[in-house]
mmJSON file of the N, C-alpha and C atoms, coordinates in Angstrom:
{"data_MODEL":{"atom_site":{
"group_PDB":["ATOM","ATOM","ATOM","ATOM","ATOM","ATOM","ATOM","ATOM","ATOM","ATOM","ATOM","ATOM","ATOM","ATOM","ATOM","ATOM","ATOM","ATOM","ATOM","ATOM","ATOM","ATOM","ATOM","ATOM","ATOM","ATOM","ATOM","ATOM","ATOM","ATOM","ATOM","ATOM","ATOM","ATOM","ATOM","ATOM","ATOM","ATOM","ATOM","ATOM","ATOM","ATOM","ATOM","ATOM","ATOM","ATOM","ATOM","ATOM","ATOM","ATOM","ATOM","ATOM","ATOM","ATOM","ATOM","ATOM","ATOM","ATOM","ATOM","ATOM","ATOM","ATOM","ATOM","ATOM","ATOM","ATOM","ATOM","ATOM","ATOM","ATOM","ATOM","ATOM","ATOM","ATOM","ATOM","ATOM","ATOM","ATOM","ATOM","ATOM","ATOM","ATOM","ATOM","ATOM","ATOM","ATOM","ATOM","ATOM","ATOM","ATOM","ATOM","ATOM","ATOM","ATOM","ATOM","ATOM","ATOM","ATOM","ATOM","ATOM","ATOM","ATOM","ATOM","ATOM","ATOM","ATOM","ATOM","ATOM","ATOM","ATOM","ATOM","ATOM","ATOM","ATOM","ATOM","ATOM","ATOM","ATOM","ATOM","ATOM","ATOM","ATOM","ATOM","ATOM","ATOM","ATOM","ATOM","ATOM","ATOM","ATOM","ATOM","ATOM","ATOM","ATOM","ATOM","ATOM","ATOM","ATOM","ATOM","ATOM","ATOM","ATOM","ATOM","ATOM","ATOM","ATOM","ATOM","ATOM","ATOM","ATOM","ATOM","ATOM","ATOM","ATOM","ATOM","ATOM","ATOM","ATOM","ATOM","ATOM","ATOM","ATOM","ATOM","ATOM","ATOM","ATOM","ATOM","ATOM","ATOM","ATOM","ATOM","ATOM","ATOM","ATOM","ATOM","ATOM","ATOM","ATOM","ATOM","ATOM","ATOM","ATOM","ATOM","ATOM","ATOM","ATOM","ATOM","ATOM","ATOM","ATOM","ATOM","ATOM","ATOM","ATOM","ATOM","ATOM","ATOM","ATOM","ATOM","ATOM","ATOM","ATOM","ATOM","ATOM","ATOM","ATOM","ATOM","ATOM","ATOM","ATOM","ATOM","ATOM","ATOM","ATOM","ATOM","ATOM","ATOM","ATOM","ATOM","ATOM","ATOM","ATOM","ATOM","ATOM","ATOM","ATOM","ATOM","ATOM","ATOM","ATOM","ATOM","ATOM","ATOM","ATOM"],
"id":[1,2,3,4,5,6,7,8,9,10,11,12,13,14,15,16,17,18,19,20,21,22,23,24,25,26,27,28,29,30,31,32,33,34,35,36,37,38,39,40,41,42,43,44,45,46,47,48,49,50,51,52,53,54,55,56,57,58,59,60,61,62,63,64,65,66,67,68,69,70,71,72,73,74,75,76,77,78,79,80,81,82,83,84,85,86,87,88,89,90,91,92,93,94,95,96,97,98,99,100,101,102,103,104,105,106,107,108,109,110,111,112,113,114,115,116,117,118,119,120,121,122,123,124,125,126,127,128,129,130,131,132,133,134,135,136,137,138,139,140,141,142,143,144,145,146,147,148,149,150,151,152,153,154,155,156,157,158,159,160,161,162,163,164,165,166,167,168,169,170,171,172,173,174,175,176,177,178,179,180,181,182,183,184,185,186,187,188,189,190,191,192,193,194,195,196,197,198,199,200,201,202,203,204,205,206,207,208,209,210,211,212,213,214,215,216,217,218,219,220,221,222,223,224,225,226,227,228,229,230,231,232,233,234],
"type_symbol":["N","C","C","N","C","C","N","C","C","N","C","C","N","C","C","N","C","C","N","C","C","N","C","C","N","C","C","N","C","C","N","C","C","N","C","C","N","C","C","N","C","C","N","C","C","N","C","C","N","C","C","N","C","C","N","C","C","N","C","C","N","C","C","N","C","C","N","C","C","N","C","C","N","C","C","N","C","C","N","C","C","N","C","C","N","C","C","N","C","C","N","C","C","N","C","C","N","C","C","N","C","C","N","C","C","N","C","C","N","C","C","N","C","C","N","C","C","N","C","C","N","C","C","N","C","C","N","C","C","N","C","C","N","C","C","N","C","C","N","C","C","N","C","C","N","C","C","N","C","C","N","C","C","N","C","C","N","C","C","N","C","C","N","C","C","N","C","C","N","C","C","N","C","C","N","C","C","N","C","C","N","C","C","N","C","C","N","C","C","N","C","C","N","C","C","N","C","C","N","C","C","N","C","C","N","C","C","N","C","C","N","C","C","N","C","C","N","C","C","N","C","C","N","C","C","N","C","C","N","C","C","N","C","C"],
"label_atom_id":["N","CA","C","N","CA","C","N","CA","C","N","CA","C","N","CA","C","N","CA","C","N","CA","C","N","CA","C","N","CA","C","N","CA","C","N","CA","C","N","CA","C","N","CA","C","N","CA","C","N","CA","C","N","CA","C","N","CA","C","N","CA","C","N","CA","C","N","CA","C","N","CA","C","N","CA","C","N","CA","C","N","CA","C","N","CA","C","N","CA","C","N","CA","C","N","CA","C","N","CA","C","N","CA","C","N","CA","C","N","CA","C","N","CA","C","N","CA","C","N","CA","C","N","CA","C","N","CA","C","N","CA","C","N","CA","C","N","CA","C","N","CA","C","N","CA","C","N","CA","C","N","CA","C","N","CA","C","N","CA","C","N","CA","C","N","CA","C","N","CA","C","N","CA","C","N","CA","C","N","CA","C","N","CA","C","N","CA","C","N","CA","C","N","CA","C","N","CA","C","N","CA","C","N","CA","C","N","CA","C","N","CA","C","N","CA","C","N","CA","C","N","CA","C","N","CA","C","N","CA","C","N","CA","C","N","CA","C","N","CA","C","N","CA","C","N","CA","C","N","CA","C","N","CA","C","N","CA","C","N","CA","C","N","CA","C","N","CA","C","N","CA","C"],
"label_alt_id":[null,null,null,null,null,null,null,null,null,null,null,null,null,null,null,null,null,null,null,null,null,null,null,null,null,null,null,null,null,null,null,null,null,null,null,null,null,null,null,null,null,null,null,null,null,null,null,null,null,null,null,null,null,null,null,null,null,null,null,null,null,null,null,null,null,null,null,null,null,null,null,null,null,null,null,null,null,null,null,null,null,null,null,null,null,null,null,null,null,null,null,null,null,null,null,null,null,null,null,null,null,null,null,null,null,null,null,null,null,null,null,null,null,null,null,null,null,null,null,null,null,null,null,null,null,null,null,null,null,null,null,null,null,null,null,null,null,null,null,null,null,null,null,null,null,null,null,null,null,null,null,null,null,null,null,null,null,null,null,null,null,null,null,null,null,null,null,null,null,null,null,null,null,null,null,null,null,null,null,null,null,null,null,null,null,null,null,null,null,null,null,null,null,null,null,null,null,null,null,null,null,null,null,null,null,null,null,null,null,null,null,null,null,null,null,null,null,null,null,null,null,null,null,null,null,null,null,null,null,null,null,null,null,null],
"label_comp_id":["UNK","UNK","UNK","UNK","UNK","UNK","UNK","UNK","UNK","UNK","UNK","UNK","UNK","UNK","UNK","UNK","UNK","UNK","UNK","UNK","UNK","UNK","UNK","UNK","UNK","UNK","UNK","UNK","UNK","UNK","UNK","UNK","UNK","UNK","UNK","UNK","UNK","UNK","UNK","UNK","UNK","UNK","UNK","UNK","UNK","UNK","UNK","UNK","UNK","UNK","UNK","UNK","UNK","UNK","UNK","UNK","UNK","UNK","UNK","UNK","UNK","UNK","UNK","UNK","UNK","UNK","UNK","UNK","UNK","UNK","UNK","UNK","UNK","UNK","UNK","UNK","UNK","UNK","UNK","UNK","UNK","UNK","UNK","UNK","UNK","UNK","UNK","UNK","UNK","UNK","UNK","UNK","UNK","UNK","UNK","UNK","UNK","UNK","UNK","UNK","UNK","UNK","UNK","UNK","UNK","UNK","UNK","UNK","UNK","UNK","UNK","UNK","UNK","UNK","UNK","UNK","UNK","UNK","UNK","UNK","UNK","UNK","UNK","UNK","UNK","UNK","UNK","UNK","UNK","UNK","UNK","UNK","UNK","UNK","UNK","UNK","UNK","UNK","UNK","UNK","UNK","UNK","UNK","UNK","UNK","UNK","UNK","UNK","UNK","UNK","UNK","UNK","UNK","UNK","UNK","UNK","UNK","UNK","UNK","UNK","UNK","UNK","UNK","UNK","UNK","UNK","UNK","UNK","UNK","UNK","UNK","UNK","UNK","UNK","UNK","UNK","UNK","UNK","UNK","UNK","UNK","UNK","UNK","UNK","UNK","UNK","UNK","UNK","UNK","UNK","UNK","UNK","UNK","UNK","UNK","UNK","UNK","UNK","UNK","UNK","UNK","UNK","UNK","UNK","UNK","UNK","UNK","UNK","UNK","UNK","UNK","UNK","UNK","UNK","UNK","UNK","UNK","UNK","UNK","UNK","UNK","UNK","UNK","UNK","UNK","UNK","UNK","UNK","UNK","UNK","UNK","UNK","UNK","UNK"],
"label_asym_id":["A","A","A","A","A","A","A","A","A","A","A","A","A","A","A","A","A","A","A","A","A","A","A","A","A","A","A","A","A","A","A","A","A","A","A","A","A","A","A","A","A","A","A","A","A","A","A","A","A","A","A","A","A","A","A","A","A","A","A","A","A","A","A","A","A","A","A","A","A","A","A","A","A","A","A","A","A","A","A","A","A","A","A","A","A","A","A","A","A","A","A","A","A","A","A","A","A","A","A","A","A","A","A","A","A","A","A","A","A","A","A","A","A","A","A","A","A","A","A","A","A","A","A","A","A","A","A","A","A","A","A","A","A","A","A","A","A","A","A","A","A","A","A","A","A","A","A","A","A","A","A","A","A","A","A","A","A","A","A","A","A","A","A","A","A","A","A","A","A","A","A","A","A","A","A","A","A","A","A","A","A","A","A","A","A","A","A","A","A","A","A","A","A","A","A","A","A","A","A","A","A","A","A","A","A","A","A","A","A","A","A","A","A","A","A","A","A","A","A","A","A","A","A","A","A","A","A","A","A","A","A","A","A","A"],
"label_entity_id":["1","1","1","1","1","1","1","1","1","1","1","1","1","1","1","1","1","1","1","1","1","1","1","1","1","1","1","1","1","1","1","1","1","1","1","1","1","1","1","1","1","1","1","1","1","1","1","1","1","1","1","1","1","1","1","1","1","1","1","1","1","1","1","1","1","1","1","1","1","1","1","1","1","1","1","1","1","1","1","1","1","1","1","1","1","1","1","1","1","1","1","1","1","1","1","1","1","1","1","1","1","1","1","1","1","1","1","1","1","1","1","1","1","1","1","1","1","1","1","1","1","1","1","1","1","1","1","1","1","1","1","1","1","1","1","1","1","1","1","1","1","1","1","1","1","1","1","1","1","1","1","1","1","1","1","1","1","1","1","1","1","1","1","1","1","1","1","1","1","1","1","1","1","1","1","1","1","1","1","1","1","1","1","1","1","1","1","1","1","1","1","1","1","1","1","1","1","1","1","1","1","1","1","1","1","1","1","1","1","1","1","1","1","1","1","1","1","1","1","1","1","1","1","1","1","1","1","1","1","1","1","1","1","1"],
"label_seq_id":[1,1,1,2,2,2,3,3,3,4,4,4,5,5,5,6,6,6,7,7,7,8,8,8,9,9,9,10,10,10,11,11,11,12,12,12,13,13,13,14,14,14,15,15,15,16,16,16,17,17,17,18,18,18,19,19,19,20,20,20,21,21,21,22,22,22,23,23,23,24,24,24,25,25,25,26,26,26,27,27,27,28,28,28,29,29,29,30,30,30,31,31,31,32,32,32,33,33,33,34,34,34,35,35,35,36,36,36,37,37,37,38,38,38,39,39,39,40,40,40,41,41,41,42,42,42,43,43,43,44,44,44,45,45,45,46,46,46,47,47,47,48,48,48,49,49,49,50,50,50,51,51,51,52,52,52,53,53,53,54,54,54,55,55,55,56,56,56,57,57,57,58,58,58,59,59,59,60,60,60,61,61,61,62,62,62,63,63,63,64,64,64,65,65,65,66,66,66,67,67,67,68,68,68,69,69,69,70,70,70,71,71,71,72,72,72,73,73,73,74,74,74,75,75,75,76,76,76,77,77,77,78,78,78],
"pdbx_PDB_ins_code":[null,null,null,null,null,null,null,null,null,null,null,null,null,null,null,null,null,null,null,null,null,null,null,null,null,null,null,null,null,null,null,null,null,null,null,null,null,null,null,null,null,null,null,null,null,null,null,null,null,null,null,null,null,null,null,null,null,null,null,null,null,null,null,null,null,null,null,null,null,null,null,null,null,null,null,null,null,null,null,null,null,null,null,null,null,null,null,null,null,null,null,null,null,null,null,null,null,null,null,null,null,null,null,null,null,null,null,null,null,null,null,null,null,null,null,null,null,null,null,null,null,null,null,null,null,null,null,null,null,null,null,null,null,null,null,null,null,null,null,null,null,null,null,null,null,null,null,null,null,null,null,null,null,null,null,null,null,null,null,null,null,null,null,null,null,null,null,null,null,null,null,null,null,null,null,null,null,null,null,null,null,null,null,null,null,null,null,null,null,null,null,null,null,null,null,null,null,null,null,null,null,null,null,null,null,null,null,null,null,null,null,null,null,null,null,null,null,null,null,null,null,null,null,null,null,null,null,null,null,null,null,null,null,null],
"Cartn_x":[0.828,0.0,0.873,1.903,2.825,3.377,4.137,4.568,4.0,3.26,1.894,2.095,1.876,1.562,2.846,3.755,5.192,5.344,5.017,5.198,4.656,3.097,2.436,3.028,3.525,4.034,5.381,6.24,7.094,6.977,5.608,5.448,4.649,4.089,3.871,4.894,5.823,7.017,7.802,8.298,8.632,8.378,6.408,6.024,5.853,6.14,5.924,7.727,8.379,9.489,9.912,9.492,9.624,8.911,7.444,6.845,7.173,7.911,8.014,9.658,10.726,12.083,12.252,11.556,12.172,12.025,11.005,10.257,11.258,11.427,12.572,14.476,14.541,16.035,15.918,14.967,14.931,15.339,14.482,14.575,15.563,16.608,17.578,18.789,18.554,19.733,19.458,18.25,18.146,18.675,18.406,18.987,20.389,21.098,22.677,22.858,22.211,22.719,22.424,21.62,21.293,22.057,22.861,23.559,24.869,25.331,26.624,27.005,26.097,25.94,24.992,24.165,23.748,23.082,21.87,21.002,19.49,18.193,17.35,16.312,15.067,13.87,13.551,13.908,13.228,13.557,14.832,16.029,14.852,13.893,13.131,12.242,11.534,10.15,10.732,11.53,11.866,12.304,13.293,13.377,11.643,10.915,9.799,9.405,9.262,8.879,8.856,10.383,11.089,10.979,10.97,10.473,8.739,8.258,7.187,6.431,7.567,7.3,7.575,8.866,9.629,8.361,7.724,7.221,5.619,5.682,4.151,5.145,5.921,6.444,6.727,6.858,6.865,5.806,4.472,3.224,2.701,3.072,2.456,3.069,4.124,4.869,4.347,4.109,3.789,2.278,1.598,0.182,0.25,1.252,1.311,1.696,2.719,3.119,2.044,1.507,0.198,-0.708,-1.097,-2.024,-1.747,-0.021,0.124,0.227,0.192,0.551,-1.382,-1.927,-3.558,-3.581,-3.62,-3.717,-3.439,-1.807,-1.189,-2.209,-2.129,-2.709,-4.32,-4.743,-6.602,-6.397,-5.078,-4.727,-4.632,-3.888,-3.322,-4.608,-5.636,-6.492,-7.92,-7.683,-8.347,-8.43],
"Cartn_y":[-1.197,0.0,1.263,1.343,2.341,2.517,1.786,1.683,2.13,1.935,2.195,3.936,4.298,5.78,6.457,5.996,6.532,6.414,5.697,5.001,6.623,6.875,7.653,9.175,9.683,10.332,10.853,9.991,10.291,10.371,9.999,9.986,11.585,12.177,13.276,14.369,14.059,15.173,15.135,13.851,13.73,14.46,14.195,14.886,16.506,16.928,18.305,19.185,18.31,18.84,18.568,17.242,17.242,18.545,18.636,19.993,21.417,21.339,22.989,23.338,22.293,22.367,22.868,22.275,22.601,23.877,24.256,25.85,26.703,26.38,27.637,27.25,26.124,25.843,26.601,26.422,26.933,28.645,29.202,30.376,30.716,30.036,30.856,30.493,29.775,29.457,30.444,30.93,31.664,33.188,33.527,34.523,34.896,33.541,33.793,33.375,33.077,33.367,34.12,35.576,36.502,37.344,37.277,38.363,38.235,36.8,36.701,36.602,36.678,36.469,37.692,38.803,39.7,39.239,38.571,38.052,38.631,38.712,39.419,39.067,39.545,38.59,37.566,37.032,36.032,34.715,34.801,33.639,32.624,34.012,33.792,32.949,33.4,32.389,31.441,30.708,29.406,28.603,29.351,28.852,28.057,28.655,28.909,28.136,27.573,26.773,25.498,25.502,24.091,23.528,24.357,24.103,23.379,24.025,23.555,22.673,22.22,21.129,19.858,20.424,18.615,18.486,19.914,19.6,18.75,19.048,18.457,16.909,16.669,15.04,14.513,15.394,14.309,13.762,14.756,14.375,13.4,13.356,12.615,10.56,11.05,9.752,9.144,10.052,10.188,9.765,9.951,9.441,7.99,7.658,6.713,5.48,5.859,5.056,4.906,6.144,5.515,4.626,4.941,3.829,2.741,2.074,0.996,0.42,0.823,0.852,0.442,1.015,0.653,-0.796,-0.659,-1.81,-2.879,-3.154,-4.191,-4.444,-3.698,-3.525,-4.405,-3.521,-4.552,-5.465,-6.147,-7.234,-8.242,-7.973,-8.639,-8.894,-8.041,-8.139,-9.497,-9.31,-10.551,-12.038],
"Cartn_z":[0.0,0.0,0.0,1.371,0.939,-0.447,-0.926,-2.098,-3.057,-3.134,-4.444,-4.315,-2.793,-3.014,-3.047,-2.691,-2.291,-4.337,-4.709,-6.406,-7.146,-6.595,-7.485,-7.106,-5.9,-5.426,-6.182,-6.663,-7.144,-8.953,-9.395,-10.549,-10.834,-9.59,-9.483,-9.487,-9.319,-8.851,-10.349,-10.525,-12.051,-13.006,-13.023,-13.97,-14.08,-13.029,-12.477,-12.985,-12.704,-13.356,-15.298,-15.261,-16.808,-17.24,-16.849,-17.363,-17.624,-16.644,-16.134,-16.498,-16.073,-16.494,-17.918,-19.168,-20.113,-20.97,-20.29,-21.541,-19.934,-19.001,-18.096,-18.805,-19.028,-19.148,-20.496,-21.633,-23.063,-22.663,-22.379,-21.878,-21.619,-20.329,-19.834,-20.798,-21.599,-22.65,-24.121,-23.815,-24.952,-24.389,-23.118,-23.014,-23.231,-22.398,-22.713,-23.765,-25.379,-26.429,-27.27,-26.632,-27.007,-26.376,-25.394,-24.776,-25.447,-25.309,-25.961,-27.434,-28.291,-29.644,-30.099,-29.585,-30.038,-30.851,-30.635,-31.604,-31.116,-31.877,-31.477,-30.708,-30.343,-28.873,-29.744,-31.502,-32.014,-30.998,-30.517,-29.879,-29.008,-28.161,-27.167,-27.568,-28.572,-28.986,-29.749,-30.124,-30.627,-29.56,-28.684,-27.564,-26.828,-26.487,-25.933,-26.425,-28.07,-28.684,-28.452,-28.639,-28.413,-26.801,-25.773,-24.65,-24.205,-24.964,-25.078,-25.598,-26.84,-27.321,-26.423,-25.889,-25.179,-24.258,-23.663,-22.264,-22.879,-24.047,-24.635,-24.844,-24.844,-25.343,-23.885,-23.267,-21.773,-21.456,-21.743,-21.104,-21.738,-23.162,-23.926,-23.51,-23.424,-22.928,-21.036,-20.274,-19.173,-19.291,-19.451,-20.068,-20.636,-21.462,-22.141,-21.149,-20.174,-19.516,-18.159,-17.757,-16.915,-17.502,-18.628,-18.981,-18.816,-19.583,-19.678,-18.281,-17.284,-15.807,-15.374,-15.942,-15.143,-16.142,-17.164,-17.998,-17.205,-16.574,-15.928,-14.935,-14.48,-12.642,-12.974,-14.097,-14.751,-15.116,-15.389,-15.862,-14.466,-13.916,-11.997,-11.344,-11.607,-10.568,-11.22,-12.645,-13.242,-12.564],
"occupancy":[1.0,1.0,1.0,1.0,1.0,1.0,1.0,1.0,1.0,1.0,1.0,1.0,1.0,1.0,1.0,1.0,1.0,1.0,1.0,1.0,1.0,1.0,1.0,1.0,1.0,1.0,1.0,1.0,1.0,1.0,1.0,1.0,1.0,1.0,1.0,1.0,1.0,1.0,1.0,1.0,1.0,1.0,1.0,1.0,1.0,1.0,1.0,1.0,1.0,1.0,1.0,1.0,1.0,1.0,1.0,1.0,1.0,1.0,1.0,1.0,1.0,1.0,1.0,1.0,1.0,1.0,1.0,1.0,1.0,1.0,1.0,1.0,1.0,1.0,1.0,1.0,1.0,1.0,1.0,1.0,1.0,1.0,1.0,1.0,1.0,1.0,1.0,1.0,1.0,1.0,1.0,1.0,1.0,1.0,1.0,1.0,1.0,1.0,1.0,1.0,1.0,1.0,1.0,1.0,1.0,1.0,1.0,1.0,1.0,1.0,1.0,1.0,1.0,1.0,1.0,1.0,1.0,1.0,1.0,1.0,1.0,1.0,1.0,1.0,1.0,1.0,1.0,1.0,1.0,1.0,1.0,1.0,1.0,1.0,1.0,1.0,1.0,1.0,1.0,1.0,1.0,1.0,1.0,1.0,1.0,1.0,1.0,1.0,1.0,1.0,1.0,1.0,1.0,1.0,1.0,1.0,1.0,1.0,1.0,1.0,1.0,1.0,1.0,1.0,1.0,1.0,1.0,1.0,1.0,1.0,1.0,1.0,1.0,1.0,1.0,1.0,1.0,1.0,1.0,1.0,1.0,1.0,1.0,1.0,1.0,1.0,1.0,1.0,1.0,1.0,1.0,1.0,1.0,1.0,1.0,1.0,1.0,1.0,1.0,1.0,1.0,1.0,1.0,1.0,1.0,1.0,1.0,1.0,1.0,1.0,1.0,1.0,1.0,1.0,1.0,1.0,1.0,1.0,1.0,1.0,1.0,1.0,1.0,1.0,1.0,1.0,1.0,1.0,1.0,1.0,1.0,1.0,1.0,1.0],
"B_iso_or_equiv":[0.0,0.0,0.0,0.0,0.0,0.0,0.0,0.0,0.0,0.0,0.0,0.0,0.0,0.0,0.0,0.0,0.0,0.0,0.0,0.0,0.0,0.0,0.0,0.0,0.0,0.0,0.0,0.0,0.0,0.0,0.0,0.0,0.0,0.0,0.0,0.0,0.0,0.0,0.0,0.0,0.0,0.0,0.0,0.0,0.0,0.0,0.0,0.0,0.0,0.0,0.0,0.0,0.0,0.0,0.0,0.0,0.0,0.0,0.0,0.0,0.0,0.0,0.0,0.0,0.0,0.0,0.0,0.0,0.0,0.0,0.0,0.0,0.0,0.0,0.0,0.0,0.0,0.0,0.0,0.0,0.0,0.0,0.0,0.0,0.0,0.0,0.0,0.0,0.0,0.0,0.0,0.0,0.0,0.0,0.0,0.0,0.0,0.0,0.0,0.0,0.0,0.0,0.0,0.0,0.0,0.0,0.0,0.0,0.0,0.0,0.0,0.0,0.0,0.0,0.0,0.0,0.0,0.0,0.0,0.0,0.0,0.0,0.0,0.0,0.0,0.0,0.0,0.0,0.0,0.0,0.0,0.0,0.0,0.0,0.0,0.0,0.0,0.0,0.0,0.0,0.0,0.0,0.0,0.0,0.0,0.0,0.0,0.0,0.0,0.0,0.0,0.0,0.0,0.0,0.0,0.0,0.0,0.0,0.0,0.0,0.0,0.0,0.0,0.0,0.0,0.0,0.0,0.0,0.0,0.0,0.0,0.0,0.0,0.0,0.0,0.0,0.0,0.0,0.0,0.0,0.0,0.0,0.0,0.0,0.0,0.0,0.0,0.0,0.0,0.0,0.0,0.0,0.0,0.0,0.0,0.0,0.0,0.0,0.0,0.0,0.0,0.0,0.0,0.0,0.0,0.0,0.0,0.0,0.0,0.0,0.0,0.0,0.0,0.0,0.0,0.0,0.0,0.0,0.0,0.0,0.0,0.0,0.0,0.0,0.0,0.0,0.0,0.0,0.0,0.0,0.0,0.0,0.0,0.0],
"pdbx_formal_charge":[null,null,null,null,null,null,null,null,null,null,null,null,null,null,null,null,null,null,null,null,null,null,null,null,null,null,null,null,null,null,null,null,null,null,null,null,null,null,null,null,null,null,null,null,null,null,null,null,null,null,null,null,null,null,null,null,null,null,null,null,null,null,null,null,null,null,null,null,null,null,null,null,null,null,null,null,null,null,null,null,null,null,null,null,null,null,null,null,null,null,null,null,null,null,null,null,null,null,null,null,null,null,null,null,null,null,null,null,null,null,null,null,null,null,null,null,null,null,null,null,null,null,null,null,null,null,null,null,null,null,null,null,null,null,null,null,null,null,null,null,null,null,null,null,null,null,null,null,null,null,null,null,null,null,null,null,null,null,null,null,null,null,null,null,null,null,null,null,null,null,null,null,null,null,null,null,null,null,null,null,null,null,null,null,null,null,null,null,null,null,null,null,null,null,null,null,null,null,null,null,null,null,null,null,null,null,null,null,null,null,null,null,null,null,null,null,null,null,null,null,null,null,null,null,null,null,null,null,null,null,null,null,null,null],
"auth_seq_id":[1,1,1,2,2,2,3,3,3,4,4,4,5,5,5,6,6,6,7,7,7,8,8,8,9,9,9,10,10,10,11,11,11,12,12,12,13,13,13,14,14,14,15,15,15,16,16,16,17,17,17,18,18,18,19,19,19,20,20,20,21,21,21,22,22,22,23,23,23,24,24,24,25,25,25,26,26,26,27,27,27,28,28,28,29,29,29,30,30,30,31,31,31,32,32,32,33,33,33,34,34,34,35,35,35,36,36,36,37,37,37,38,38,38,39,39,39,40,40,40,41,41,41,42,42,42,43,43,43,44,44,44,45,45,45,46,46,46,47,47,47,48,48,48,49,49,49,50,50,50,51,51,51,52,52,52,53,53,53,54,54,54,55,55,55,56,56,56,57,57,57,58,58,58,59,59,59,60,60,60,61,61,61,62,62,62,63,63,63,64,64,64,65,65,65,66,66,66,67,67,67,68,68,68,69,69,69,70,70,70,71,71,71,72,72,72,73,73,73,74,74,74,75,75,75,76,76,76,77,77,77,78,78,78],
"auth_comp_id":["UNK","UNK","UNK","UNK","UNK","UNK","UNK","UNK","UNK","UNK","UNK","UNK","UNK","UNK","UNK","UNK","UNK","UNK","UNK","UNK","UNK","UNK","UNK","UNK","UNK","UNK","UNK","UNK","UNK","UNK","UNK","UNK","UNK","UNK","UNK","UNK","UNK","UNK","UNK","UNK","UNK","UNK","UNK","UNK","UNK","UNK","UNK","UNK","UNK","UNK","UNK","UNK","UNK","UNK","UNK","UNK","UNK","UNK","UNK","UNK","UNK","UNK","UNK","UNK","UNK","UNK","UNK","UNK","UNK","UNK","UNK","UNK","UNK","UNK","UNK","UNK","UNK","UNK","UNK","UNK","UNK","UNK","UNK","UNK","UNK","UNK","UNK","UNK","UNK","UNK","UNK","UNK","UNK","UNK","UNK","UNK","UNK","UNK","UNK","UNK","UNK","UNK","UNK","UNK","UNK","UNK","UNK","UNK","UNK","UNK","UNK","UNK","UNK","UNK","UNK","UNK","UNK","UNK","UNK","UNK","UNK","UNK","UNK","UNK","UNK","UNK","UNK","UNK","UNK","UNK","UNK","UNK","UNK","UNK","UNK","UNK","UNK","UNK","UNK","UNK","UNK","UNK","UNK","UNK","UNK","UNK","UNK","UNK","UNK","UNK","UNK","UNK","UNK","UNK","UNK","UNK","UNK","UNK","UNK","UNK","UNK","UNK","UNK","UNK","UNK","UNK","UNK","UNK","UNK","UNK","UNK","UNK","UNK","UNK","UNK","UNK","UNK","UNK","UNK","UNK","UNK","UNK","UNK","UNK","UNK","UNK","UNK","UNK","UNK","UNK","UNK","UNK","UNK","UNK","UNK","UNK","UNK","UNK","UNK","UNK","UNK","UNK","UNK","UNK","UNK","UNK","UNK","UNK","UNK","UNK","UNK","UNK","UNK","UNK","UNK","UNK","UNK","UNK","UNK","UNK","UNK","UNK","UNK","UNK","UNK","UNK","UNK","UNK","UNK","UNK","UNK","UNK","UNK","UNK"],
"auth_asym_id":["A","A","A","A","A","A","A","A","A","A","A","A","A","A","A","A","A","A","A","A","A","A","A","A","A","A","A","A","A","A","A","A","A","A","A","A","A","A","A","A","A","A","A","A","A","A","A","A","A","A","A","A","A","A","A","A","A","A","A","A","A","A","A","A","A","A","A","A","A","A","A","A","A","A","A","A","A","A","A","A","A","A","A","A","A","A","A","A","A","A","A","A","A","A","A","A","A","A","A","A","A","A","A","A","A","A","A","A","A","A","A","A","A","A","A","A","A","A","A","A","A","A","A","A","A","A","A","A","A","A","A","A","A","A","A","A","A","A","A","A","A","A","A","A","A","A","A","A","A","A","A","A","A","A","A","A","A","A","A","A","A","A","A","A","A","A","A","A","A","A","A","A","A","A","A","A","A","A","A","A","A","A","A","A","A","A","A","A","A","A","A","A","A","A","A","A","A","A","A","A","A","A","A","A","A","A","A","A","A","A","A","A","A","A","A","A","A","A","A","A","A","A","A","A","A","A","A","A","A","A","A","A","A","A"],
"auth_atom_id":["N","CA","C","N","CA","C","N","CA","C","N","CA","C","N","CA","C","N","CA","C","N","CA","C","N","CA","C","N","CA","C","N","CA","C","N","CA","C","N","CA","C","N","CA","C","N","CA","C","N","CA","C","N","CA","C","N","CA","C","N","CA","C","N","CA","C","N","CA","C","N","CA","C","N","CA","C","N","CA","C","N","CA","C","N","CA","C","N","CA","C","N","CA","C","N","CA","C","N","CA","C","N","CA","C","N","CA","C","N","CA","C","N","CA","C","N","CA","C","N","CA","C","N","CA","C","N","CA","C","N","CA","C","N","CA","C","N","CA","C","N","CA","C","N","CA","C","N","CA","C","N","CA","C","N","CA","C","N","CA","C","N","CA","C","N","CA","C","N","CA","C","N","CA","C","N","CA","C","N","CA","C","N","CA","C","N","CA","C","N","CA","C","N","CA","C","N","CA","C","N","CA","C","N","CA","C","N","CA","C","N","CA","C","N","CA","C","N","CA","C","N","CA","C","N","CA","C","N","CA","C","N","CA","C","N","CA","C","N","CA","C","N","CA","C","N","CA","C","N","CA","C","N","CA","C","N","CA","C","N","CA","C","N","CA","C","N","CA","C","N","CA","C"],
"pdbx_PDB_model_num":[1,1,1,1,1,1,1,1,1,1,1,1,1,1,1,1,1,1,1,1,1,1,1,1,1,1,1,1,1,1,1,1,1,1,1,1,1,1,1,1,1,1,1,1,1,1,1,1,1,1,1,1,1,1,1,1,1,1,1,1,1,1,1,1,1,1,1,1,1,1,1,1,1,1,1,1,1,1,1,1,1,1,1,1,1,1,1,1,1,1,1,1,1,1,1,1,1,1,1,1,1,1,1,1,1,1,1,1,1,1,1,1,1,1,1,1,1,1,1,1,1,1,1,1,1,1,1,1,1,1,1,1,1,1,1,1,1,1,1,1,1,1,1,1,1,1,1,1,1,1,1,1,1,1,1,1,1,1,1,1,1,1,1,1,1,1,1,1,1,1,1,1,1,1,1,1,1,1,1,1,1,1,1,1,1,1,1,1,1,1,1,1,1,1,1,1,1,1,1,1,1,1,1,1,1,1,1,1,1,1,1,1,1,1,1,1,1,1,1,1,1,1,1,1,1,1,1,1,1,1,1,1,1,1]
}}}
């Protein structure tokens, strides 16, 4: 029983950082290659982009892998 929640607990935190880590790391890498390369606010929104994409491919994978996870579990309890 612990396990299970200590399990979902950490699949919560996971997903909370896959989310949120990559459109902030995009960002702060776009800044320092706009400061050091003198390039223009476009840097920002591709950045932003690409952040947002990974964070849409985590969820999508994160979803994917809960399911297959209830699946098992509807499977065990058969």
């Amino acid at each position: 029983m612990w396990l299970s929640v200590l399990k979902y607990l950490a699949w919560v935190g996971q997903l909370g950082l896959s989310l949120v880590l990559p459109p902030v790391l995009s960002l702060w890498a776009a800044a320092w290659v706009r400061t050091h390369f003198e390039l223009g606010g476009w840097v920002f929104v591709v950045a932003l982009a690409a952040g947002l994409l990974t964070s849409a491919r985590s969820l999508s994978r994160f979803l994917r892998m809960v399911q297959k996870e209830a699946e098992q579990e509807h499977e065990r309890r058969k």
